[in-house]
PyMOL Python script that loads the backbone (N, CA, C, O; Angstrom):
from pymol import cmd

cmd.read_pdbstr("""\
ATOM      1  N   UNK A   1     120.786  75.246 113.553  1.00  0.00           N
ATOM      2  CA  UNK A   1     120.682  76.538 114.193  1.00  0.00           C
ATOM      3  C   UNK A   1     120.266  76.318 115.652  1.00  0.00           C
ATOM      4  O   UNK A   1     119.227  75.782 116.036  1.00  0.00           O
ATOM      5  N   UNK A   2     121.198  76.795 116.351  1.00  0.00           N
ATOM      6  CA  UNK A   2     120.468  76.504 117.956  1.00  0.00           C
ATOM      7  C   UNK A   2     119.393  76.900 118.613  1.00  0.00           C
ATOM      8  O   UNK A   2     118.835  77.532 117.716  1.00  0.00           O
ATOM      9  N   UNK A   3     118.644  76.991 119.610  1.00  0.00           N
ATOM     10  CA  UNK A   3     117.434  77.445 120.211  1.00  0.00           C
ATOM     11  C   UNK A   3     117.937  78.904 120.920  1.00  0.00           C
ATOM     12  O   UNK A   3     119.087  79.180 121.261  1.00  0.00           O
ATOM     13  N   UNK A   4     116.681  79.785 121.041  1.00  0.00           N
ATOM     14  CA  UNK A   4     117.050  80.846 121.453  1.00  0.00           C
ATOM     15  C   UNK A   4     116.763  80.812 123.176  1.00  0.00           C
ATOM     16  O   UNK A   4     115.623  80.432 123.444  1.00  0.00           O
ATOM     17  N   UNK A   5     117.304  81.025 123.925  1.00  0.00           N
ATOM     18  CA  UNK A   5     117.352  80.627 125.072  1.00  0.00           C
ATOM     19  C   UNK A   5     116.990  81.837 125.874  1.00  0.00           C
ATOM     20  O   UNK A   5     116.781  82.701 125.023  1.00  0.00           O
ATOM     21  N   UNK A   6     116.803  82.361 127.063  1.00  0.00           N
ATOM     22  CA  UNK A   6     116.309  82.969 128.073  1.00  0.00           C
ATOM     23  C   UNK A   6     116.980  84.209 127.750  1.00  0.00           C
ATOM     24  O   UNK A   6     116.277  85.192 127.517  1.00  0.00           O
ATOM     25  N   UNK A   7     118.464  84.320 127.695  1.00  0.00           N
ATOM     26  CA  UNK A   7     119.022  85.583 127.540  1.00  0.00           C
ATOM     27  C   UNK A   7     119.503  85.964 126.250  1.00  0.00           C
ATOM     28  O   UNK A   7     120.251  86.929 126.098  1.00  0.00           O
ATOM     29  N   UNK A   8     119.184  85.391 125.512  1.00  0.00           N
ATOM     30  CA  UNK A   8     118.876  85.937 124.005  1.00  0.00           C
ATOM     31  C   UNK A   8     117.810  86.644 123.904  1.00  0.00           C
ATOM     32  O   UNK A   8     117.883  87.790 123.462  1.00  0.00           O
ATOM     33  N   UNK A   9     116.505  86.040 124.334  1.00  0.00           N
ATOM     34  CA  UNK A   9     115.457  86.485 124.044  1.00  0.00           C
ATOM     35  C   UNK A   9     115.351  87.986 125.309  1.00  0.00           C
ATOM     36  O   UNK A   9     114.469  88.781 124.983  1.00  0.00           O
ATOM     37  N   UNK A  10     115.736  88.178 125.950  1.00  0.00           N
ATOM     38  CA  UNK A  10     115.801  89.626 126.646  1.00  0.00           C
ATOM     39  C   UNK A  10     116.798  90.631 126.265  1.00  0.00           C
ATOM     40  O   UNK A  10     116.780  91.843 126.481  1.00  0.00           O
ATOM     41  N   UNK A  11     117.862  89.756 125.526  1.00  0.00           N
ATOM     42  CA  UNK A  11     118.897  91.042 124.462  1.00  0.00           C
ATOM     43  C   UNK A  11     117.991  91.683 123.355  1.00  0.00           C
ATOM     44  O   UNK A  11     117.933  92.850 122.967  1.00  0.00           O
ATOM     45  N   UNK A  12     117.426  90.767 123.035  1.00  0.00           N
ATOM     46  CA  UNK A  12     116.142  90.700 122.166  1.00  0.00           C
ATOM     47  C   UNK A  12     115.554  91.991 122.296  1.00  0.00           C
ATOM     48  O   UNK A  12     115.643  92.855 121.423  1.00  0.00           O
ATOM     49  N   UNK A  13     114.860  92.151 123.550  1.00  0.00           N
ATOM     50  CA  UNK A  13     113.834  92.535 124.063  1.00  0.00           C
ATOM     51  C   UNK A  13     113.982  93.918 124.303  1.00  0.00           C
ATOM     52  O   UNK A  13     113.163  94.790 124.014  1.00  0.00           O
ATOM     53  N   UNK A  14     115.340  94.101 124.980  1.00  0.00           N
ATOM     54  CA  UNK A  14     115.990  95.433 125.093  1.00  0.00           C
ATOM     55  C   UNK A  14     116.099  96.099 124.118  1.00  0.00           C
ATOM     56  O   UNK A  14     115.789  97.288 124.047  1.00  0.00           O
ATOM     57  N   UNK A  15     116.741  95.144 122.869  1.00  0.00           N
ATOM     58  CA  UNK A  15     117.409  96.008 121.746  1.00  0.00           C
ATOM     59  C   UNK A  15     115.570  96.693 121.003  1.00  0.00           C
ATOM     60  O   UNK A  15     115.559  97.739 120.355  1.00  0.00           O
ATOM     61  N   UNK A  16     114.520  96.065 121.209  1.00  0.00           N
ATOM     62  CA  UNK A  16     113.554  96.447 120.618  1.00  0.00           C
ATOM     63  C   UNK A  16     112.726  97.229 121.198  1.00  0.00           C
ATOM     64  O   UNK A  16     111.755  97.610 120.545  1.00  0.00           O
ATOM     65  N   UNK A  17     112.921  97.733 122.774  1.00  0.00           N
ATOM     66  CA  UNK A  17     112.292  98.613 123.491  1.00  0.00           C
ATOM     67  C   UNK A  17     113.090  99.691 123.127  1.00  0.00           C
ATOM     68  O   UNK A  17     112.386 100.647 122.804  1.00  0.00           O
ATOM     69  N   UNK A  18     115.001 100.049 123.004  1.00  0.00           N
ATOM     70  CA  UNK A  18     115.412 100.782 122.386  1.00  0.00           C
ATOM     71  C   UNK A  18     115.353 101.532 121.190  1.00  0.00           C
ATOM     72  O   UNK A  18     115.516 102.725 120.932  1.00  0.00           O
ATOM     73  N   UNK A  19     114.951 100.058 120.217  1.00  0.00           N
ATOM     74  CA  UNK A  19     114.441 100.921 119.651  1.00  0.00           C
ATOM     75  C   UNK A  19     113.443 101.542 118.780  1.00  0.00           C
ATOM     76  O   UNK A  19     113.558 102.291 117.810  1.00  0.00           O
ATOM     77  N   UNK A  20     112.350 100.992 119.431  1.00  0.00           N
ATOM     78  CA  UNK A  20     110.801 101.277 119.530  1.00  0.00           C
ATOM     79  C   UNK A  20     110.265 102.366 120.033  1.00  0.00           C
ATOM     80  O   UNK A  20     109.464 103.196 119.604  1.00  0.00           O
ATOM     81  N   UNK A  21     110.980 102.188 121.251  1.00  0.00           N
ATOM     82  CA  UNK A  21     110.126 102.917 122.577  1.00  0.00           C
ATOM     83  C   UNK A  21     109.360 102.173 123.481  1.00  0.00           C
ATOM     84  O   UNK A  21     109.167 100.994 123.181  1.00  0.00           O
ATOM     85  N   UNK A  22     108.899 102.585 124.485  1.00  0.00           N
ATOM     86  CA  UNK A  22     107.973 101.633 125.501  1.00  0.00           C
ATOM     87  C   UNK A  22     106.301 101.894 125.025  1.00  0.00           C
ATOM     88  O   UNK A  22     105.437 101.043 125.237  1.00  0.00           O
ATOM     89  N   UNK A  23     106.037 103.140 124.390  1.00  0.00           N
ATOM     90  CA  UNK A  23     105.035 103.458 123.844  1.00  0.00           C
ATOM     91  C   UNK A  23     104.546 102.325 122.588  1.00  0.00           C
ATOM     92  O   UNK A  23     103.632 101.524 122.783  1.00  0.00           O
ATOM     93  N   UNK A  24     105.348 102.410 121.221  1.00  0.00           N
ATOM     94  CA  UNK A  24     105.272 101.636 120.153  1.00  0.00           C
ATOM     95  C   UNK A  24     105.295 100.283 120.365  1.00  0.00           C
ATOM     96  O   UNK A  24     105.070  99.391 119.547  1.00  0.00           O
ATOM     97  N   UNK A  25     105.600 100.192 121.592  1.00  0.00           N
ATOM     98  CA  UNK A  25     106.334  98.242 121.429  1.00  0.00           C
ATOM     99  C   UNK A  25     104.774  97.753 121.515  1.00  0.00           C
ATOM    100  O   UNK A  25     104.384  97.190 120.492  1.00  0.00           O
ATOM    101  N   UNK A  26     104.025  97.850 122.347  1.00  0.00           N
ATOM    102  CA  UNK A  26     102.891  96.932 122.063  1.00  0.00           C
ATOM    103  C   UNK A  26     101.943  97.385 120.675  1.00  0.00           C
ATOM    104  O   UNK A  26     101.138  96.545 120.273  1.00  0.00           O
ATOM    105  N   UNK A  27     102.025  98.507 120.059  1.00  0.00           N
ATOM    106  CA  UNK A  27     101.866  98.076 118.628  1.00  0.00           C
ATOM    107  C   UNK A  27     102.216  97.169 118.224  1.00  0.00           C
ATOM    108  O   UNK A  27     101.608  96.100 118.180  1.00  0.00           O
ATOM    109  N   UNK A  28     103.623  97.491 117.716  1.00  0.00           N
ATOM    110  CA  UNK A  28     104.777  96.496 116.747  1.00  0.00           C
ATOM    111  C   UNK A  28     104.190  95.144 117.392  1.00  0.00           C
ATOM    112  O   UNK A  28     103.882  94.199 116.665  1.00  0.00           O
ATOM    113  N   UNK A  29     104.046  95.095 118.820  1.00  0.00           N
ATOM    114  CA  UNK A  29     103.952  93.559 119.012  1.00  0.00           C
ATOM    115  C   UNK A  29     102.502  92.860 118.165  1.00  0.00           C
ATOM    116  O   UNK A  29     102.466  91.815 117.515  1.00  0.00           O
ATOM    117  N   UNK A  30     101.365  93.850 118.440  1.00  0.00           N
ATOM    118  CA  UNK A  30     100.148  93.923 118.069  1.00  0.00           C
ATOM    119  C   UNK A  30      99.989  93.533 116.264  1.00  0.00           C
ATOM    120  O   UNK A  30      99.122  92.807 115.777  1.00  0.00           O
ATOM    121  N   UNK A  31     101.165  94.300 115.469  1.00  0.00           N
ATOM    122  CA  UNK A  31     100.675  94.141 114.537  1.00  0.00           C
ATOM    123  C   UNK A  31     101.531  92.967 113.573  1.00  0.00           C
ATOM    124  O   UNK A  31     101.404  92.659 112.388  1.00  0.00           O
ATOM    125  N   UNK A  32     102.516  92.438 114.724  1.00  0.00           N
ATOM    126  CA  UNK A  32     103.698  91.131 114.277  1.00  0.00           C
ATOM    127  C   UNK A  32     102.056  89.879 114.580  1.00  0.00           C
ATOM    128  O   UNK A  32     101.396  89.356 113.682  1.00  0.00           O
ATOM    129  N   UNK A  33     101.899  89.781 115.622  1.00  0.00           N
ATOM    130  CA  UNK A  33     100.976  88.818 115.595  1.00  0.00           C
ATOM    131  C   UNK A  33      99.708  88.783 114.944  1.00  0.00           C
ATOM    132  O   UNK A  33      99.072  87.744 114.767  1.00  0.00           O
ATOM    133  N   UNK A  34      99.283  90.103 114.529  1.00  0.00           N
ATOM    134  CA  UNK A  34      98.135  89.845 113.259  1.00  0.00           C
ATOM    135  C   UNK A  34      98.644  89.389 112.344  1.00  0.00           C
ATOM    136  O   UNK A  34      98.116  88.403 111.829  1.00  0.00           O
ATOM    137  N   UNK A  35      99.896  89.945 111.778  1.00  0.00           N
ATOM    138  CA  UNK A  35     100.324  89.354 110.934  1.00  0.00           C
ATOM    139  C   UNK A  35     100.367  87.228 110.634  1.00  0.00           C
ATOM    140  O   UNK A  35     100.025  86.367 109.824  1.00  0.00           O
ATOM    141  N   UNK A  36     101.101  87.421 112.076  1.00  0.00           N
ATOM    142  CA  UNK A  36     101.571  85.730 111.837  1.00  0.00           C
ATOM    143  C   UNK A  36     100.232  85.346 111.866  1.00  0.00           C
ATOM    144  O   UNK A  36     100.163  84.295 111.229  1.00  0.00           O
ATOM    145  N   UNK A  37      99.335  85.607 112.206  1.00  0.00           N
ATOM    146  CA  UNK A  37      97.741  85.235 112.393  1.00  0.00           C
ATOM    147  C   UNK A  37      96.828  84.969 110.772  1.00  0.00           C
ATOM    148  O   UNK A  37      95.885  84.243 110.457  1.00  0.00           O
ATOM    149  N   UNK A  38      97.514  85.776 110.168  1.00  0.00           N
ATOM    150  CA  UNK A  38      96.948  85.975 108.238  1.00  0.00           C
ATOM    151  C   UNK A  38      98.110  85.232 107.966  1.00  0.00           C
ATOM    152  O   UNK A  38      97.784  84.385 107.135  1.00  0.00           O
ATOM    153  N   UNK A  39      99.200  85.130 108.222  1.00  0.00           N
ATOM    154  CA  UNK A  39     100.392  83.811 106.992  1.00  0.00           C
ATOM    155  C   UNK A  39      99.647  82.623 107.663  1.00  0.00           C
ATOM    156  O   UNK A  39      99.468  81.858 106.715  1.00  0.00           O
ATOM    157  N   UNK A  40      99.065  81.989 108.870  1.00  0.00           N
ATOM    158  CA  UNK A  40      98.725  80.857 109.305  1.00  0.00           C
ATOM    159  C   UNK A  40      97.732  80.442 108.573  1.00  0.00           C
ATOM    160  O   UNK A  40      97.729  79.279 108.171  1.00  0.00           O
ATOM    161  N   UNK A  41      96.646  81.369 108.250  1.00  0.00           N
ATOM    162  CA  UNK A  41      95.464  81.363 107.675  1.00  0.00           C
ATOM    163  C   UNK A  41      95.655  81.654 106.260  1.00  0.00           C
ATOM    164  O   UNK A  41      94.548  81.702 105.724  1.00  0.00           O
ATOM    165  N   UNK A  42      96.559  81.860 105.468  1.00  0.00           N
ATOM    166  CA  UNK A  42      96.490  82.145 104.330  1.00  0.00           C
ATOM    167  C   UNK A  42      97.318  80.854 103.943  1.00  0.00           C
ATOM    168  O   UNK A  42      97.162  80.555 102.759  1.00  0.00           O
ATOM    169  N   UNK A  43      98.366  79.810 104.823  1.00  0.00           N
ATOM    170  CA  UNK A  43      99.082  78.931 104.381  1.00  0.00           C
ATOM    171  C   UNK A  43      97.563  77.881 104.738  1.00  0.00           C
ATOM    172  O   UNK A  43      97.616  76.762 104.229  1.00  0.00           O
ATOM    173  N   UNK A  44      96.651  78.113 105.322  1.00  0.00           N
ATOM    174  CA  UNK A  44      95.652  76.690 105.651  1.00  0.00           C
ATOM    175  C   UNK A  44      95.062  76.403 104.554  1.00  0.00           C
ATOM    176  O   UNK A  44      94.854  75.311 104.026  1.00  0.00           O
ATOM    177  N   UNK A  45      94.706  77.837 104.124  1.00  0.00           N
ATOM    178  CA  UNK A  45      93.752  77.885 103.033  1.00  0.00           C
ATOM    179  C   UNK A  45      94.519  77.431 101.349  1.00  0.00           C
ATOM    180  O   UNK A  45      93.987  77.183 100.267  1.00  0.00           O
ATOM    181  N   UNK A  46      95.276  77.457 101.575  1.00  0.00           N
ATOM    182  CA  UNK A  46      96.413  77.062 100.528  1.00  0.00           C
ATOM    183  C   UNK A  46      96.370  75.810 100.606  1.00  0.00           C
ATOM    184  O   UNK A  46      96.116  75.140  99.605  1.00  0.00           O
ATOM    185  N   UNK A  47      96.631  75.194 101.923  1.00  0.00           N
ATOM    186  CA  UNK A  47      97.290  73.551 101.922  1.00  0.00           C
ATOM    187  C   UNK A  47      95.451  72.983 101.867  1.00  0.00           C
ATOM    188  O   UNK A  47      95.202  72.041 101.115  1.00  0.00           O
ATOM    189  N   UNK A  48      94.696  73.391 102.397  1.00  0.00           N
ATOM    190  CA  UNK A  48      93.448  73.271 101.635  1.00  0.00           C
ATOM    191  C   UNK A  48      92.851  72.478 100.523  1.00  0.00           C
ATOM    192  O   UNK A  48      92.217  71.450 100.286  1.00  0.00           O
ATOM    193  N   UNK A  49      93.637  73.967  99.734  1.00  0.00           N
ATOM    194  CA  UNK A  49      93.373  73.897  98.317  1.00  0.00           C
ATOM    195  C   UNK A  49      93.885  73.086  97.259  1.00  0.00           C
ATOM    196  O   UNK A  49      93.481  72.685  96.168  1.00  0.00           O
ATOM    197  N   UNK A  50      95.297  72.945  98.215  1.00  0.00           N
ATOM    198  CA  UNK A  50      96.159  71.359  97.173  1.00  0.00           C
ATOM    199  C   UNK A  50      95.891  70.174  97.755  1.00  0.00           C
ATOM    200  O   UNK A  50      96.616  69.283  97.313  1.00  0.00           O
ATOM    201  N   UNK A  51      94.875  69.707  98.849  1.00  0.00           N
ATOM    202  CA  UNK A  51      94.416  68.848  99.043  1.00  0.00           C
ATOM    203  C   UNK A  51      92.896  68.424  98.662  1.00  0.00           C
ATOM    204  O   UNK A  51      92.264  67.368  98.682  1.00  0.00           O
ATOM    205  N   UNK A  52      92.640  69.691  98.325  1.00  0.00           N
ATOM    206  CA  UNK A  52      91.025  69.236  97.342  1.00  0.00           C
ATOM    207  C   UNK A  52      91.623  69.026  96.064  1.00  0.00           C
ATOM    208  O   UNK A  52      91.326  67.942  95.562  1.00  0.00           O
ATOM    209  N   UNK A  53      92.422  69.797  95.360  1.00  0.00           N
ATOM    210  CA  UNK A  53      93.141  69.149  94.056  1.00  0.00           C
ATOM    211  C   UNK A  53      93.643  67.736  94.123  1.00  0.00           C
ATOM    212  O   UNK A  53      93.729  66.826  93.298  1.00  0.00           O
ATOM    213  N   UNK A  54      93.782  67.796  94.702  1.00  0.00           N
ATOM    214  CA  UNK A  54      94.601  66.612  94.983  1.00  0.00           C
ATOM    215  C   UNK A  54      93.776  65.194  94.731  1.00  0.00           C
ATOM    216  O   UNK A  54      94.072  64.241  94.010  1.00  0.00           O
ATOM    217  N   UNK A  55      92.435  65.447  95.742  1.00  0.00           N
ATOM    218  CA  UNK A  55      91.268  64.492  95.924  1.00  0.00           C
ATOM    219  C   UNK A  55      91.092  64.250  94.407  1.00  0.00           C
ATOM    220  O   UNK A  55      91.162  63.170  93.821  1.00  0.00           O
ATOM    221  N   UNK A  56      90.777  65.843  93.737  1.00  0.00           N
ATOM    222  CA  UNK A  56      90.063  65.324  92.566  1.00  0.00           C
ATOM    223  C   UNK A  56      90.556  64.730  91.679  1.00  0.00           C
ATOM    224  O   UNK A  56      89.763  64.207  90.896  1.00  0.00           O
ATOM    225  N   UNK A  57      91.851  64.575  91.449  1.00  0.00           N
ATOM    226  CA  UNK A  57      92.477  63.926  90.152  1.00  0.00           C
ATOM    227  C   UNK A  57      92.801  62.746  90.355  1.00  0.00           C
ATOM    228  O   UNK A  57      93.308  62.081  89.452  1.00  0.00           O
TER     229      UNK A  57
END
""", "prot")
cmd.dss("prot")
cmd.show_as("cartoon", "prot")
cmd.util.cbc("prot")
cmd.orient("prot")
């Protein structure tokens, strides 16, 4: 899959101010990165947990 490059990422950008709004977009942005913020922290705590299993057996 190729890299997303400069003018992808502003087709991007447009198509989601369209259709957001200029109001909503820093929500949506607000609540995409809490998000990725809890899968980071919920995959640590996971890989964690199969590495203390891991220890013990």
């Amino acid at each position: 899959m190729p890299s997303l490059g400069l003018p992808e990422l502003i087709v991007i950008l447009v198509i989601a101010l369209v259709i957001f709004g200029p109001k909503k977009l820093p929500e949506v942005g607000r609540a995409i990165g809490t998000s990725i913020k809890e899968f980071k922290k919920a995959t640590k705590e996971v890989t964690k947990d199969l590495v203390e299993d891991k220890e013990e057996k």
